[in-house]
C-alpha positions as CSV (number, residue, x, y, z in Angstrom):
1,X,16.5,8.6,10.9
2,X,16.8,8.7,14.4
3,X,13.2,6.7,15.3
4,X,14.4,4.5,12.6
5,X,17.7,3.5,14.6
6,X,16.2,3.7,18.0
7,X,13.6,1.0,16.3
8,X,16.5,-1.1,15.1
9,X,18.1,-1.3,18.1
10,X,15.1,-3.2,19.4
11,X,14.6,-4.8,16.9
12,X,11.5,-3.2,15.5
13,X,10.8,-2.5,11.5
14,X,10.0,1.3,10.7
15,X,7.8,1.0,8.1
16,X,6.7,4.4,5.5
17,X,3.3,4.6,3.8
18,X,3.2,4.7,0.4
19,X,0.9,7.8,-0.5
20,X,2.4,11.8,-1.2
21,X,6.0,10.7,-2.8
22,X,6.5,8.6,-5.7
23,X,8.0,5.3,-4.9
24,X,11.8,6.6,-6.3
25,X,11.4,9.1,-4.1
26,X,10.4,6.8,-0.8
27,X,13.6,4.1,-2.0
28,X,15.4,7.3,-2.0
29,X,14.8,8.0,1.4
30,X,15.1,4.7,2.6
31,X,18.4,4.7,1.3
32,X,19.2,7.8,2.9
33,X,18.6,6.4,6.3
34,X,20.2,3.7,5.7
35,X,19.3,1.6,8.6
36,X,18.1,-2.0,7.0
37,X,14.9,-2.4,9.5
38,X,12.9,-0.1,6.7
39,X,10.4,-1.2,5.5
40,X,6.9,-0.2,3.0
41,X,3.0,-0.4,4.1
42,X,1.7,-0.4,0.4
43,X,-1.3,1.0,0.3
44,X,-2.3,0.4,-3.6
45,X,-5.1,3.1,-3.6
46,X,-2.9,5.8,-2.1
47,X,-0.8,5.5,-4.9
48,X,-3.5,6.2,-7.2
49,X,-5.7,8.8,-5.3
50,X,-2.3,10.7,-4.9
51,X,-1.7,10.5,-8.2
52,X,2.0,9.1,-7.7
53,X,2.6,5.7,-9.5
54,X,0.3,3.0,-10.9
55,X,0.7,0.7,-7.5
56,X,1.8,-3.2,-9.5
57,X,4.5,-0.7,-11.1
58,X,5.4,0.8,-7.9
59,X,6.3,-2.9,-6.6
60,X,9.2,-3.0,-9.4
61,X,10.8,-0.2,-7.2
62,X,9.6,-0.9,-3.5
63,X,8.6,-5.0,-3.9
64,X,11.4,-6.4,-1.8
65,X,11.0,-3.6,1.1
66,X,6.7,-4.1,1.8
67,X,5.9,-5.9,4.6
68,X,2.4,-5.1,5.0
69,X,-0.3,-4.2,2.7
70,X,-3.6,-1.8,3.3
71,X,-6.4,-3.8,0.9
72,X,-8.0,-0.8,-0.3
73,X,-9.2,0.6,-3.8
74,X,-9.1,4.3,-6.0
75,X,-9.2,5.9,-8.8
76,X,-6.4,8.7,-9.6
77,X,-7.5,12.3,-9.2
78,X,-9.5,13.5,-11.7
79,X,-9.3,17.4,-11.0
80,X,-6.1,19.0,-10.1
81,X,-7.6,20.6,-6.6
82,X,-8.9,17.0,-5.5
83,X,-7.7,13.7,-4.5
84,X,-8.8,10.9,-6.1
85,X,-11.6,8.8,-5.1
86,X,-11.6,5.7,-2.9
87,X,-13.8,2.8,-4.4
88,X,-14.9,-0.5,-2.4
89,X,-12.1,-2.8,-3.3
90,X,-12.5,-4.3,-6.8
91,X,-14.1,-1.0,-8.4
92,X,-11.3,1.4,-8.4
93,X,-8.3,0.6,-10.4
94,X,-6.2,-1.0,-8.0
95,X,-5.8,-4.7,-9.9
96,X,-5.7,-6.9,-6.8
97,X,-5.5,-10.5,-9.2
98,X,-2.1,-8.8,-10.4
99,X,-1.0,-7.4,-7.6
100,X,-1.4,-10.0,-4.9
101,X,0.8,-12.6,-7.1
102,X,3.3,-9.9,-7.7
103,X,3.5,-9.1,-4.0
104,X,4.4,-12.9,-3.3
105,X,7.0,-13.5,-5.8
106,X,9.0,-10.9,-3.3
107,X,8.5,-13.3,-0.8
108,X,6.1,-11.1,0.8
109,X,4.2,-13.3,3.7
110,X,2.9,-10.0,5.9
111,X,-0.3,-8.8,6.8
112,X,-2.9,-7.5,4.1
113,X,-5.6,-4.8,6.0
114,X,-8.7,-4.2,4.5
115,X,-9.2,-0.7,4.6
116,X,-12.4,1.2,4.1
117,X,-12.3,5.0,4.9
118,X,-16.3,5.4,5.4
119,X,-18.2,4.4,8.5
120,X,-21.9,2.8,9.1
121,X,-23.8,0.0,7.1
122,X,-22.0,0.6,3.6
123,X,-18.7,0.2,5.5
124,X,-19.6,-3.7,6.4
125,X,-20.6,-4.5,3.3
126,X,-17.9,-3.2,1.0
127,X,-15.5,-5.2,3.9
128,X,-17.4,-8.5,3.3
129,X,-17.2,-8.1,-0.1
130,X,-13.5,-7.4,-0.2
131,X,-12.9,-10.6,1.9
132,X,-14.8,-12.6,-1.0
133,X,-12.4,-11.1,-3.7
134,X,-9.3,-11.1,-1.6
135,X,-9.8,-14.8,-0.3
136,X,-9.3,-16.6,-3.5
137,X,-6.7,-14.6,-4.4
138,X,-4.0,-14.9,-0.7
């Protein structure tokens, strides 16, 4: 709470990652801080991979509070010792056409960063891709 006030006082969001915690449990400590520069990154495939919320769900509870967005796909975990998978966006089970809509009738206007966790050649490709799917749709 205390980076979260010395933020405020400049002006500055604080913004918490969606990923380990379910999204009651991230309002939950928003709302325990209690400063109103708080603020969400969604990241839609962290969600999933953690296991923690299906992420157009999630936006019932954290909607009004994201203001930015990690583009970035998954599948939930599959075996109890792993996380889930990351996919190139649009073959995990993030549903981007759903959630992009969603994410604007909360006014949200912020960035969306494609992410993809893998380096060389394949990461290039699955980024030009996702700008195709992700175009259309913002």
């Amino acid at each position: 709470s205390e980076v979260a006030r010395h933020c405020a006082k400049r002006g500055i969001y604080f913004c918490f990652e969606t990923g380990q915690e379910t999204p009651t449990t991230l309002r939950r400590a928003m709302n325990d801080i209690g400063t109103d520069n708080l603020g969400i990154n969604l990241d839609p495939a962290n969600l999933l991979m953690y296991g923690k919320a299906n992420p157009i769900d999630a936006l019932d509870i954290l909607g009004p509070y994201v203001r930015g967005v990690h583009a970035k796909d998954g599948e939930y975990p599959t075996d109890p010792n792993k996380l889930g998978d990351e996919k190139p966006l649009g073959q995990g089970r993030v549903n981007f056409p759903v959630l992009i809509p969603k994410l604007k009738s909360f006014g949200f206007s912020g960035p969306l960063t494609i992410e993809r966790e893998i380096s060389g050649e394949r990461q290039i490709i699955d980024i030009k891709r996702a700008m195709e799917i992700l175009t259309p749709l913002c």
